[in-house]
Backbone as a ProteinNet text record, in pm:
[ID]
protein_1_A
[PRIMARY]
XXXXXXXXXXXXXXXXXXXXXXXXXXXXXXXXXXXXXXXXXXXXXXXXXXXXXXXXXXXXXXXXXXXXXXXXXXXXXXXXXXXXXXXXXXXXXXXXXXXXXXXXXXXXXXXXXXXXXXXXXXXXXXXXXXXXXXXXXXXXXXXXXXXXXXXXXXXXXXXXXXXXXXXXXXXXXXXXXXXXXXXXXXXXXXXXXXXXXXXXXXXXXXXXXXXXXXXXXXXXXXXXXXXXXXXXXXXXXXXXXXXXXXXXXXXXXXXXXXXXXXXXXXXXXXXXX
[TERTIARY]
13396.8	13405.1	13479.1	13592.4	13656.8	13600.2	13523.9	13467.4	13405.6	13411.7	13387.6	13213.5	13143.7	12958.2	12911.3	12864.8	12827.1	12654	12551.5	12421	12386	12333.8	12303.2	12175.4	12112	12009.8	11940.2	11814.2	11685	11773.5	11763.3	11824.9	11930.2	12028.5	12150.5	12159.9	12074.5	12063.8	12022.8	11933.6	11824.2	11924	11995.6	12100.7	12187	12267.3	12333.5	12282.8	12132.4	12084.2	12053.2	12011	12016.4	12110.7	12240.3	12371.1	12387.4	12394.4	12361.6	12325.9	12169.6	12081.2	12164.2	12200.9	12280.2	12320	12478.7	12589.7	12535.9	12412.7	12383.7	12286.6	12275.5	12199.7	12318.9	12407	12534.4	12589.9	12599.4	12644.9	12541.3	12470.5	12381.3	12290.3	12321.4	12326.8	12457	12590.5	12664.6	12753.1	12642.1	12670.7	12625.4	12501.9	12398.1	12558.4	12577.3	12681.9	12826.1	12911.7	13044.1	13015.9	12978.6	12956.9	12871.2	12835.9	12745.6	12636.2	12690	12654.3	12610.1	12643.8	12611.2	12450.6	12472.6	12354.6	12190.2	12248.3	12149.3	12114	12162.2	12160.6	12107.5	12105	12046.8	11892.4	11880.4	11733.7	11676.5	11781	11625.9	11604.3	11692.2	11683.2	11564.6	11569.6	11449.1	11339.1	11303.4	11188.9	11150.9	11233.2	11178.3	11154.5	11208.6	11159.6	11039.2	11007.9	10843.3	10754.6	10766.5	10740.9	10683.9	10756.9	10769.4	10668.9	10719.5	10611.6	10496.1	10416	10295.7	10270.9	10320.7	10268.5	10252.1	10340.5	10317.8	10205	10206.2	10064.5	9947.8	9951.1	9751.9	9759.9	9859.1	9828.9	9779.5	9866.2	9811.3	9685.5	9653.5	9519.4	9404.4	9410.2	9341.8	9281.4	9362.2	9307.9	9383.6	9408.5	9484.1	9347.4	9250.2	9111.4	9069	9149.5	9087.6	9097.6	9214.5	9259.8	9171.9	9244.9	9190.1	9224.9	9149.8	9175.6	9289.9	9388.3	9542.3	9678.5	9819.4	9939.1	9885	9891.6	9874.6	9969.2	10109.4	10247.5	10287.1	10174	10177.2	10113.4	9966.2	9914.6	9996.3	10077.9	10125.6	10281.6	10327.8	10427.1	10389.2	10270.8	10258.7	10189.3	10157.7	10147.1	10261.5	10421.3	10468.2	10601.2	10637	10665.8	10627.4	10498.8	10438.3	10492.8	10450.4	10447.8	10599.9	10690.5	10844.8	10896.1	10847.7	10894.6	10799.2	10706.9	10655.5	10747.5	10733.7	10773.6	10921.8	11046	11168.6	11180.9	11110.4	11091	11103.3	10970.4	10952.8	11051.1	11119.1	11202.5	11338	11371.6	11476.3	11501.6	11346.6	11347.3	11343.3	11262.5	11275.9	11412	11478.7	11616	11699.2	11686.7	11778.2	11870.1	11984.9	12014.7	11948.9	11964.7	11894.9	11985.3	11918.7	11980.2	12101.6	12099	12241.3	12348.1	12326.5	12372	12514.7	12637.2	12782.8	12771	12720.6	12690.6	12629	12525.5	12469.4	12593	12690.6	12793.8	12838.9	12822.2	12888	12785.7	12834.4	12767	12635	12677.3	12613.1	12475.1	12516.4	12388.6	12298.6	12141.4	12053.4	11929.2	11833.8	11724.9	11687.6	11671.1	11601.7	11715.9	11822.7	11926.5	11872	11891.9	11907.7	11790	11652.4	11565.2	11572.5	11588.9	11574.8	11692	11770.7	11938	11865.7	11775.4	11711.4	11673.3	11536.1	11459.3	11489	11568.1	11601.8	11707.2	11759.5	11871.9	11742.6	11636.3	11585.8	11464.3	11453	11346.5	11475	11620.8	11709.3	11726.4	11716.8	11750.4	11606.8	11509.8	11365.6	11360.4	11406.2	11317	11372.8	11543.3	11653.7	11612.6	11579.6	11499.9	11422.1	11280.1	11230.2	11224.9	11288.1	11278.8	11372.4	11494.5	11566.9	11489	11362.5	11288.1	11228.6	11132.5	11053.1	11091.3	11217	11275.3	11332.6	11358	11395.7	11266.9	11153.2	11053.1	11000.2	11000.5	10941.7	11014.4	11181.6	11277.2	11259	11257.4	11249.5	11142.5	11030.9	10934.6	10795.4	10764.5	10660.2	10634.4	10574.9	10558.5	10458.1	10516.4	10421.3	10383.7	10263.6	10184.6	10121.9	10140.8	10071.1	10018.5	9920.3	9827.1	9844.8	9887.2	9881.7	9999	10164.3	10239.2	10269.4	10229.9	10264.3	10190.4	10036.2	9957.7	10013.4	10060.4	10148.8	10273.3	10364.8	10471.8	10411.4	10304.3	10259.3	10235.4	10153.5	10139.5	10240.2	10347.5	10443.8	10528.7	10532.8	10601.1	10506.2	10387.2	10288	10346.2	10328.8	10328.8	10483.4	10565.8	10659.8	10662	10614.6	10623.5	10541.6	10439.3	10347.4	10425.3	10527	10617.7	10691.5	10739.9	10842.9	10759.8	10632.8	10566.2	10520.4	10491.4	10448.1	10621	10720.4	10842	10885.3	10877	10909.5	10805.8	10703.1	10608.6	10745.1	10712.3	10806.4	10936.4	10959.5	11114.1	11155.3	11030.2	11030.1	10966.5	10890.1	10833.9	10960.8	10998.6	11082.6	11215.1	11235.2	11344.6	11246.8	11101.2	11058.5	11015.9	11021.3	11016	11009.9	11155.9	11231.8	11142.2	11117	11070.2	10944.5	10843.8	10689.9	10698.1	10768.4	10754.7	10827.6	10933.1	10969.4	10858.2	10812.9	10665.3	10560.6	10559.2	10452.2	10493.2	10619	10655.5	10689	10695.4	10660.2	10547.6	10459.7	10299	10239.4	10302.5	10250.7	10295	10428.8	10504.4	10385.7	10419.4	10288.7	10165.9	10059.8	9954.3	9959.4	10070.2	10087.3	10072.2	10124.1	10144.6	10003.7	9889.6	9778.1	9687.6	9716.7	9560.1	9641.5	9792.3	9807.5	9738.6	9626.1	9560.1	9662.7	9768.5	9836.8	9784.4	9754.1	9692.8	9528.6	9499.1	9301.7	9283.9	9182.2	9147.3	9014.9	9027.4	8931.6	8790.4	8761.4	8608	8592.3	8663.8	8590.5	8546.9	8585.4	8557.8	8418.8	8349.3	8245.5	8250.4	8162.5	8174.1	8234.1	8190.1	8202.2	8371	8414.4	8540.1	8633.4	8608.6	8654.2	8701.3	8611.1	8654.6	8775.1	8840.6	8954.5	9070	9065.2	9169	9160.4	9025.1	9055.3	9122.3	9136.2	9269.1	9380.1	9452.9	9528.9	9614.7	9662.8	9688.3	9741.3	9841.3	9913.1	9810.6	9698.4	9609.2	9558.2	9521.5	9461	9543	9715.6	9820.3	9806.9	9850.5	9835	9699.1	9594.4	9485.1	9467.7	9496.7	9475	9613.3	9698.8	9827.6	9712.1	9687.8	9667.2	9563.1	9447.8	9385.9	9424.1	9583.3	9637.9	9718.9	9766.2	9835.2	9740.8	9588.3	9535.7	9417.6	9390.4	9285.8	9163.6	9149.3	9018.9	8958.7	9063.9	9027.1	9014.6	8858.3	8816.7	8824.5	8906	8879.4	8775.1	8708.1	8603.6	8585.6	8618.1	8676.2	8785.8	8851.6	9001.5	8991.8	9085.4	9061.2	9267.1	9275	9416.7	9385.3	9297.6	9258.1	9341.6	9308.3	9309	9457.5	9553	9661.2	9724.6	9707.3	9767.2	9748.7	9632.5	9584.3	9709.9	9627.8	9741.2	9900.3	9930.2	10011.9	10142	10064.2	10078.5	10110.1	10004.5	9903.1	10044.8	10077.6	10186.8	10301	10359.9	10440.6	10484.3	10398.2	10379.3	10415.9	10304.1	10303	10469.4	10531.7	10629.5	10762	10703.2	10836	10764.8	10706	10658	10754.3	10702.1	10762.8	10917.7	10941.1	11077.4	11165.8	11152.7	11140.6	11158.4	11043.5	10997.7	11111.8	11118.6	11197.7	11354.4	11402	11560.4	11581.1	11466.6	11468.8	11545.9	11477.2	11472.6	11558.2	11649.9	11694.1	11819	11893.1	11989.7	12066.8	12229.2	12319.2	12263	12238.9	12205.2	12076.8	12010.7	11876.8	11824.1	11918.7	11876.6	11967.4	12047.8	12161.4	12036.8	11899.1	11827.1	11765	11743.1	11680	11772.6
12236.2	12285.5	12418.2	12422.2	12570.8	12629.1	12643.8	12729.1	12819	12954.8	13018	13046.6	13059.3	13092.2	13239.6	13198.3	13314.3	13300.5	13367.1	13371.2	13454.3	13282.5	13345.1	13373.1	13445.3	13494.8	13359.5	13379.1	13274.9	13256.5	13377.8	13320.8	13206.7	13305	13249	13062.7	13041.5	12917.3	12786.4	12875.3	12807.1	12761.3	12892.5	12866.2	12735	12781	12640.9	12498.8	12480.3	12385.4	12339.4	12434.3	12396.9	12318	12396.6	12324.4	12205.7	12188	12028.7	11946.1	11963.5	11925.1	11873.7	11946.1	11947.3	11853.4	11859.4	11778.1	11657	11602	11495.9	11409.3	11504.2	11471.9	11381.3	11533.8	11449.9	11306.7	11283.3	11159.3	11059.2	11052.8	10974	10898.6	10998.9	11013.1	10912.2	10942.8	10907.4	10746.5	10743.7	10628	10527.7	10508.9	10453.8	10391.6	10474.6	10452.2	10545	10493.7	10591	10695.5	10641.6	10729.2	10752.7	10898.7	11015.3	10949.9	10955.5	10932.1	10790.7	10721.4	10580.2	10585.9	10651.3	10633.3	10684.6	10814	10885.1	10786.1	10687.1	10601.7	10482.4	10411.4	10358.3	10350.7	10490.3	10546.4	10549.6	10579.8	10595.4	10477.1	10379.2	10234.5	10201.3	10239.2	10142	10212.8	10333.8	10410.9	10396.9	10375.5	10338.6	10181.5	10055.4	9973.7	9927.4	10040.8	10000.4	10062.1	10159.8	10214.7	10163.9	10097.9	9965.8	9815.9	9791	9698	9684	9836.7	9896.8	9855.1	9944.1	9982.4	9878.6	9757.6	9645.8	9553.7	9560.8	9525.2	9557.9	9642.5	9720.7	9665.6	9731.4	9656.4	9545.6	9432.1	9295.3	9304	9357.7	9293	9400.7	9488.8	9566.1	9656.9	9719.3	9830.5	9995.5	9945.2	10119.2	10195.6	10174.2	10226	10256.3	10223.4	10297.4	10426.2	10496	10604.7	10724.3	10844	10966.9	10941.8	11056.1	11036.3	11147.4	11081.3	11153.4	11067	11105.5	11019.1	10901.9	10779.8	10626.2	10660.7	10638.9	10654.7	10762.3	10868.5	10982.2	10938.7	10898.7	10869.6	10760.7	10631.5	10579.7	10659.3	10757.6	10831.1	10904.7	10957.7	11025.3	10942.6	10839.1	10745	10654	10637.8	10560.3	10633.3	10752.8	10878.7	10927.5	10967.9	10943.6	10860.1	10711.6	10634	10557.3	10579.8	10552.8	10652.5	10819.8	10888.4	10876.2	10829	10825.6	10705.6	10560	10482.1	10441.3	10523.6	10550.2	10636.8	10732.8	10871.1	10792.9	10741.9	10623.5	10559.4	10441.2	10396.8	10449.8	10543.8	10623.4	10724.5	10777.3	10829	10749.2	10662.3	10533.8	10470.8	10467.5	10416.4	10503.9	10626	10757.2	10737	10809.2	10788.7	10798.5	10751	10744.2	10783	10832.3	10857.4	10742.9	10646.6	10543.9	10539.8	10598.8	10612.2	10667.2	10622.9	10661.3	10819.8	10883.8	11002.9	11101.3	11030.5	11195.2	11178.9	11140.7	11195.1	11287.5	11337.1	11438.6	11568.6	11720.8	11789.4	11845.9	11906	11967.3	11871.9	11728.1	11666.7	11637.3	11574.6	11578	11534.2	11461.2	11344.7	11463.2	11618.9	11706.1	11702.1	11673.2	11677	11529.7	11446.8	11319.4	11287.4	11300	11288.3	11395.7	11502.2	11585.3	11516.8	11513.5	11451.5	11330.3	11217.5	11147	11171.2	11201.8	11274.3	11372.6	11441.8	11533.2	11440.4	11368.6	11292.4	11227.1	11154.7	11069.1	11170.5	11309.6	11365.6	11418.4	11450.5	11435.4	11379.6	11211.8	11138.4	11101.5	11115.5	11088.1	11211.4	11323.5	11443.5	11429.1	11407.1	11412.3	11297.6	11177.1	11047.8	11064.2	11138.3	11158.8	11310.5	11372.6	11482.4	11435.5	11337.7	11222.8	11148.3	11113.3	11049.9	11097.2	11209	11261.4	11355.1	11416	11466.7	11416.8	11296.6	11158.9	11122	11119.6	11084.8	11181	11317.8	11423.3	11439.7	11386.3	11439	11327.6	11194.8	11058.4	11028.2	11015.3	10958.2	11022.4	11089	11204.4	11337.9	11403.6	11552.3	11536.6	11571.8	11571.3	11723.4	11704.4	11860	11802.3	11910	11921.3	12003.1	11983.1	12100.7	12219	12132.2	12228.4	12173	12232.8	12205.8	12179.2	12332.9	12378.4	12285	12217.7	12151.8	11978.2	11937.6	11839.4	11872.9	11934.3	11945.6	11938.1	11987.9	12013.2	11877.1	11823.9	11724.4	11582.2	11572.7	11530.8	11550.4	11691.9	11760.4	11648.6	11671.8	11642.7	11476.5	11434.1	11257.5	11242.4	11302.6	11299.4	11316.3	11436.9	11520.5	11441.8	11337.7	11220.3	11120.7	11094.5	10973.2	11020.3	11139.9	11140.1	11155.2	11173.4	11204.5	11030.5	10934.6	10803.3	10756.9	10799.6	10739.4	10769.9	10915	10946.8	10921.7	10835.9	10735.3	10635.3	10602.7	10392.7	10450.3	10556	10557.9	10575.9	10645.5	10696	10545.3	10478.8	10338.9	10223.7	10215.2	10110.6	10068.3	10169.4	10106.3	10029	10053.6	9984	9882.7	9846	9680.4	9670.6	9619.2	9662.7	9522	9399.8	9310.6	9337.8	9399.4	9377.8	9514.9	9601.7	9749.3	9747.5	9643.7	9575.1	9541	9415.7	9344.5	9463.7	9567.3	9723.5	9722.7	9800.1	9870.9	9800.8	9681.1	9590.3	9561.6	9549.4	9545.9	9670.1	9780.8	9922.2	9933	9897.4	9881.2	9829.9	9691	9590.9	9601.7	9742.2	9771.7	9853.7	9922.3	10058.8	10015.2	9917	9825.8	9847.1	9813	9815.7	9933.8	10001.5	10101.4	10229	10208.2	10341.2	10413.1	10327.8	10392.4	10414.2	10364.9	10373.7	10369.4	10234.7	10167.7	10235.2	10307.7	10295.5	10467.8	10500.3	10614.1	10648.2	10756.9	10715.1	10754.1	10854.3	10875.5	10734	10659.1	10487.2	10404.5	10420.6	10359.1	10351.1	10260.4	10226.9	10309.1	10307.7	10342.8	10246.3	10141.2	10007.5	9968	10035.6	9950.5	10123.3	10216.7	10310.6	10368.3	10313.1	10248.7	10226.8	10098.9	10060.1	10132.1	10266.5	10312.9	10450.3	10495.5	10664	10704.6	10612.1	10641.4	10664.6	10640.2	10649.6	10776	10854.9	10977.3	10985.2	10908.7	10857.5	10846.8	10774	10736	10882.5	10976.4	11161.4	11228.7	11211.6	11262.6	11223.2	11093	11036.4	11085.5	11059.9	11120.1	11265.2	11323.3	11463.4	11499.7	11436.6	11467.8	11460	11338.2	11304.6	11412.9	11441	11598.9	11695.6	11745.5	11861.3	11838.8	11712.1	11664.5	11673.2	11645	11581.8	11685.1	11761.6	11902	11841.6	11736.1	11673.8	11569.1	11534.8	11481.4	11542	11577.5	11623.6	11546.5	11531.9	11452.4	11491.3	11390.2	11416.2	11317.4	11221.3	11091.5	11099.7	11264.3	11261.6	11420.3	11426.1	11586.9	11628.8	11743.7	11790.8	11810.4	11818.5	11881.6	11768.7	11674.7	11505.5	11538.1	11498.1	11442.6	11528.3	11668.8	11759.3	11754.8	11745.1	11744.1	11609.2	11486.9	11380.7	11390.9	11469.7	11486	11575.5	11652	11725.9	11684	11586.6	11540.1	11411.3	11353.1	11230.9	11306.2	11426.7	11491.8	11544.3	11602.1	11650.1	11511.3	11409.8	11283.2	11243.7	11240.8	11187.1	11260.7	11426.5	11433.5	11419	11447.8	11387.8	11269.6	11169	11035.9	11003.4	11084.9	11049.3	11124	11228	11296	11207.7	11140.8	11045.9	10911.6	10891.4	10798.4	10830.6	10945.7	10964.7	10994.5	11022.4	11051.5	10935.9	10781.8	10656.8	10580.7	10642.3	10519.4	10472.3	10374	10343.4	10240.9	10281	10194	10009.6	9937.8	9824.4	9817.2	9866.7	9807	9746.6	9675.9	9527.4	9437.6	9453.9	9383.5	9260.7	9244.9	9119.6	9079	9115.6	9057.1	8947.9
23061.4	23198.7	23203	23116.1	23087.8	22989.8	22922.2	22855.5	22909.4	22886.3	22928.9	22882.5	22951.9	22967.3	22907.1	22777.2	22732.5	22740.6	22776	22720.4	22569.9	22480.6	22372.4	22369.1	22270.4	22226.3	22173.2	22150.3	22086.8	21960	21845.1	21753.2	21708.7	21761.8	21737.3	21806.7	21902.1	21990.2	21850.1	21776.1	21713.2	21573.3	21556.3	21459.7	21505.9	21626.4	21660.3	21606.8	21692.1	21686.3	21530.5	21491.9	21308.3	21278.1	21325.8	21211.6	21293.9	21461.6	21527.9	21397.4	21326.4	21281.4	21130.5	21099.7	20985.6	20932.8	21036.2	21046.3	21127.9	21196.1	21173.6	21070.7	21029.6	20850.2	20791.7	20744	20681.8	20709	20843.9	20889.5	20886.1	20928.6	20869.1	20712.3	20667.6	20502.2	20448.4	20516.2	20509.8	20589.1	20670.8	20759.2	20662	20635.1	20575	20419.3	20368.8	20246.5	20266.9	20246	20252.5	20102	20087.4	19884.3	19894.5	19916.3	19878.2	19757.4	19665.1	19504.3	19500.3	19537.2	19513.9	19629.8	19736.4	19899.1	19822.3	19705.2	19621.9	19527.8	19445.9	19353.2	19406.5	19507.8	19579.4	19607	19716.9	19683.3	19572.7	19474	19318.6	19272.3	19293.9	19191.2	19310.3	19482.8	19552.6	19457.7	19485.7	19442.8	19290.5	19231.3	19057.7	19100.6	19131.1	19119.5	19213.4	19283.1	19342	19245.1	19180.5	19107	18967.4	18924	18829.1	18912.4	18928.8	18986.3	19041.8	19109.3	19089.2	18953.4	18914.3	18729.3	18680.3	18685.8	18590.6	18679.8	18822.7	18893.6	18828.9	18834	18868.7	18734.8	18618	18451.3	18447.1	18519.9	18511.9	18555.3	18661.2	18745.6	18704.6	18570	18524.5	18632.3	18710.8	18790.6	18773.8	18671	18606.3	18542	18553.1	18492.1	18625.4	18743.4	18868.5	18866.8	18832.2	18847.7	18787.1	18806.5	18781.4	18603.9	18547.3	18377.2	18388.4	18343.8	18341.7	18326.1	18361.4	18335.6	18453.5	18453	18491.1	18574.8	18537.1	18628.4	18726.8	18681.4	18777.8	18908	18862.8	18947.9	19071.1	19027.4	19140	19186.7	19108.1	19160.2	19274.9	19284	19410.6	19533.2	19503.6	19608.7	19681.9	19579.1	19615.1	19647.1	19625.4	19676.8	19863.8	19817.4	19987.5	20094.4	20043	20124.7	20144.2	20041.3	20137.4	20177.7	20145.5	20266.9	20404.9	20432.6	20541.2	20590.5	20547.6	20603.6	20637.4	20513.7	20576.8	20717.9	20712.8	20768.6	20931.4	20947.2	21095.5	21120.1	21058.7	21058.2	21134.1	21032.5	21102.9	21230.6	21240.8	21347.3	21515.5	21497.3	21574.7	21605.4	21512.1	21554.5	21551.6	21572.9	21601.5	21718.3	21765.7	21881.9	22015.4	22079.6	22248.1	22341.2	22475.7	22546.9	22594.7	22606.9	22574.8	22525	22405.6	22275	22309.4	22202	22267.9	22156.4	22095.7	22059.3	22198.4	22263.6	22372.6	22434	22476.5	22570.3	22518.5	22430.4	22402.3	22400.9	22455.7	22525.3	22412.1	22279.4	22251.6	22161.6	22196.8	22144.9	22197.4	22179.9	22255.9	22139.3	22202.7	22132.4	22011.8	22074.1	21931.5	21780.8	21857.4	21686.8	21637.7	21743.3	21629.6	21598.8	21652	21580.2	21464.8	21436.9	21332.3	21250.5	21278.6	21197.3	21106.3	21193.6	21084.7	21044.3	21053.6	20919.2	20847.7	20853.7	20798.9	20684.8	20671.1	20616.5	20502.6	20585.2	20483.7	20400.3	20412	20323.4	20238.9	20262.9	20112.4	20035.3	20083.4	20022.8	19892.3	19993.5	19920.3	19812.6	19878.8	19775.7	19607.3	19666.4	19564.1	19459.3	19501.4	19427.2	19377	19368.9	19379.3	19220.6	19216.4	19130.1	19040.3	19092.9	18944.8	18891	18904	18842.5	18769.2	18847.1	18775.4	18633.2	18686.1	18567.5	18407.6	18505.7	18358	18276.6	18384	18304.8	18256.3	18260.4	18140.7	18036.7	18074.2	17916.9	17889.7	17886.6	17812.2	17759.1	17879.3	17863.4	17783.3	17877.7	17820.3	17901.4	17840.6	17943.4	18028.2	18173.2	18262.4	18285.5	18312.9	18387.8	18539.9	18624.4	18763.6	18773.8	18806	18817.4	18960.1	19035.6	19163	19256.5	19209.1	19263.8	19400.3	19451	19563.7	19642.3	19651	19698.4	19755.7	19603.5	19586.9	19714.8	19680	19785.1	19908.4	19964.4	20103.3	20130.4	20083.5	20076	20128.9	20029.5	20014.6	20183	20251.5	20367	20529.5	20401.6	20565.8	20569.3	20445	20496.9	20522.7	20544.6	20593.1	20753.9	20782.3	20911.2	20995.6	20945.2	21017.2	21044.8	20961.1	21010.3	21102.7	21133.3	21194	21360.3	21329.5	21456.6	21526.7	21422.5	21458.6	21522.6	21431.6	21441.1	21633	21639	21788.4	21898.6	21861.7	21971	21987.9	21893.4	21892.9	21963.9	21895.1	21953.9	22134.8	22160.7	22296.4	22386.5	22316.1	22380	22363.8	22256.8	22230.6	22329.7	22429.7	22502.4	22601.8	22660	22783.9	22759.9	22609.9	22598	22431.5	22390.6	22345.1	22140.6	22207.8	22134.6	22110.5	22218.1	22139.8	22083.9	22085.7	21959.7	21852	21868.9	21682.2	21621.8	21706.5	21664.4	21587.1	21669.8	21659.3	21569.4	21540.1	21381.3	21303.3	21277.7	21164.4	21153.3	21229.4	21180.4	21109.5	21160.4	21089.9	20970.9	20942.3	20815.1	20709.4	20712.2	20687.8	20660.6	20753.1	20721.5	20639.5	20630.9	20570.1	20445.8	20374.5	20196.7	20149.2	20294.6	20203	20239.7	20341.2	20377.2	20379.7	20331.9	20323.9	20174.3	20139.4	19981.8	19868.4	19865.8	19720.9	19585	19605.4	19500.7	19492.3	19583.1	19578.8	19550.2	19540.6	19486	19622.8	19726	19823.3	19732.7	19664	19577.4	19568.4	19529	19471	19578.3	19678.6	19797	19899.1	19905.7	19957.7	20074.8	20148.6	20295.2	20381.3	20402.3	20473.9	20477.8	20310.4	20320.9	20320.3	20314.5	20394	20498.9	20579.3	20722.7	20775.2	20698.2	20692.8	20691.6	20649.5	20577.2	20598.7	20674.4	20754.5	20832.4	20928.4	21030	20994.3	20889.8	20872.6	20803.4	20833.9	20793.8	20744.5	20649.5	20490.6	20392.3	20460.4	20356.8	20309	20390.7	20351	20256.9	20315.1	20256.3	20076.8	20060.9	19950.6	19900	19882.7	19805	19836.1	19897.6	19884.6	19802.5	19776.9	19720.4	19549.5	19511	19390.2	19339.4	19438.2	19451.6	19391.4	19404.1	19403.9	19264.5	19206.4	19118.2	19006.1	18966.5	18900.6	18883.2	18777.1	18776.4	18807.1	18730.7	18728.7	18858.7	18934.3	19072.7	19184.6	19249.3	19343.9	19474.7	19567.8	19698.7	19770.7	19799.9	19906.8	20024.1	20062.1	20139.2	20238.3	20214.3	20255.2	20304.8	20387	20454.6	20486.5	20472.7	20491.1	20611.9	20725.6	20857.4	20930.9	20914.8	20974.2	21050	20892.8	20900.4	20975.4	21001.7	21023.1	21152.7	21233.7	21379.4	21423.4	21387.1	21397.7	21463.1	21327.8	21302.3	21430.1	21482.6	21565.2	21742.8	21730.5	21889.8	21874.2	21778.5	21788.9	21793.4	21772.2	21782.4	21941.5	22012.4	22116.4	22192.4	22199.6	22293.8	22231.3	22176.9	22104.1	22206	22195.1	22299.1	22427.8	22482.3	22599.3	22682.7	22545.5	22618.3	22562.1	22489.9	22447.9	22630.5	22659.9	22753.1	22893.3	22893	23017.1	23039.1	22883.4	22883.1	22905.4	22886.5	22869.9	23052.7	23124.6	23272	23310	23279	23351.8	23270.6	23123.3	23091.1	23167.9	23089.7	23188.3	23116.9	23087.2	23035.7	23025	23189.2	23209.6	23180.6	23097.9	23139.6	23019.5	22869	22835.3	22926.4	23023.2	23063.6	23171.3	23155.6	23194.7	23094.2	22990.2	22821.2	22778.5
[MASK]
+++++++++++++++++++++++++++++++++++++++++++++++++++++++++++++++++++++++++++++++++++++++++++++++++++++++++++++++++++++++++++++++++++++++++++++++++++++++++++++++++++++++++++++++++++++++++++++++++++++++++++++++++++++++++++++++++++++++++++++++++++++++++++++++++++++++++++++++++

């Protein structure tokens, strides 16, 4: 109230809001584990042991001859990569702070930090996991080659930037009825295990049972990722156009209703649930 009113410039606003963005990374990063080091160690033991248990899957059930002709383990690294940064990504953004929340009382915060504060927290935690692995596995294991890095990373950005766009639907729905959009995002969770295409290669895929699994804009991410990873795998089943439109249109509706919702929320209003 005594501060004195300066008008800043676009920049410098944007700067602010960055470091907002930041320093709720940090805390959240940090909420999650008091130890930095251990929150990073965490993430890689989840991500290697899905990782591992793919691998020793498809082995058992002889579907490692699905893949592109190249590293086996590559191939489910960039599927299982993808798909827990998409599905942390939701997660967290969904349960970001809300207008309720004993954080917005305070002036300079607002739904754009803490949604960014989440995701932004969980593509560190993923990326950082994520390049400890991969790096262990070229000095230990064997040498990996990618063919088309930069493609890969985009990739990697989009099925992220899709979660955070599905995440700020739920998040903006989830206060007006608070039990059947748990129900929602555990069913999406759930579908996600199987049609987010991890395990499948879309070239191999019938039409009929294709179907299944176009909507889904993890599913594009992931095979157009393996696309860009793999010289010899051409996608044609899968489009970068998709995910990206998607991607966008859930973004927009996302603040929309996050928006709509912070109009009407209201301290009491599980106080009849």
């Amino acid at each position: 109230m005594f501060r004195p009113q300066t008008k800043d410039s676009l920049f410098s606003g944007a700067m602010v809001l960055f470091e907002l963005i930041f320093h709720g990374a940090v805390r959240n990063v940090r909420k999650t584990n008091g130890n930095a080091v251990i929150g990073l160690l965490m993430a890689i033991v989840q991500s290697l042991l899905m990782i591992v248990l793919f691998v020793f899957m498809m082995t058992l059930l002889g579907a490692h001859r699905q893949g592109p002709r190249g590293d086996f383990v590559l191939y489910i690294m960039t599927g299982v990569f993808n798909f827990s940064t998409h599905a942390k990504t939701l997660a967290a953004v969904s349960r970001s702070d809300g207008p309720t929340s004993t954080m917005m009382k305070h002036a300079p915060m607002n739904s754009a930090v803490a949604i960014g504060a989440a995701a932004l927290s969980i593509l560190y935690l993923q990326t950082l996991s994520a390049v400890v692995i991969l790096f262990f596995y070229h000095v230990f294991w064997t040498r990996i080659t990618i063919y088309d890095p930069t493609g890969v990373v985009a990739m990697y950005l989009l099925a992220w930037a899709s979660g955070i766009g599905v995440g700020m639907i739920l998040k903006a729905a989830t206060p007006w009825q608070p039990e059947f959009f748990q129900i929602i995002t555990m069913l999406y969770a759930r579908a996600n295990m199987i049609f987010s295409g991890k395990m499948f290669l879309a070239n191999t895929m019938s039409s009929h049972k294709l179907f299944y699994y176009d909507w889904n804009p993890l599913f594009h991410c992931i095979d157009q990722a393996r696309g860009f990873m793999f010289q010899n795998y051409n996608p044609h089943n899968s489009s970068i156009e998709y995910p990206v439109l998607v991607t966008i249109v859930l973004i927009v509706l996302g603040l929309m209703g996050d928006h709509f919702t912070n109009k009407h929320a209201s301290a009491s209003w599980n106080a009849g649930r």
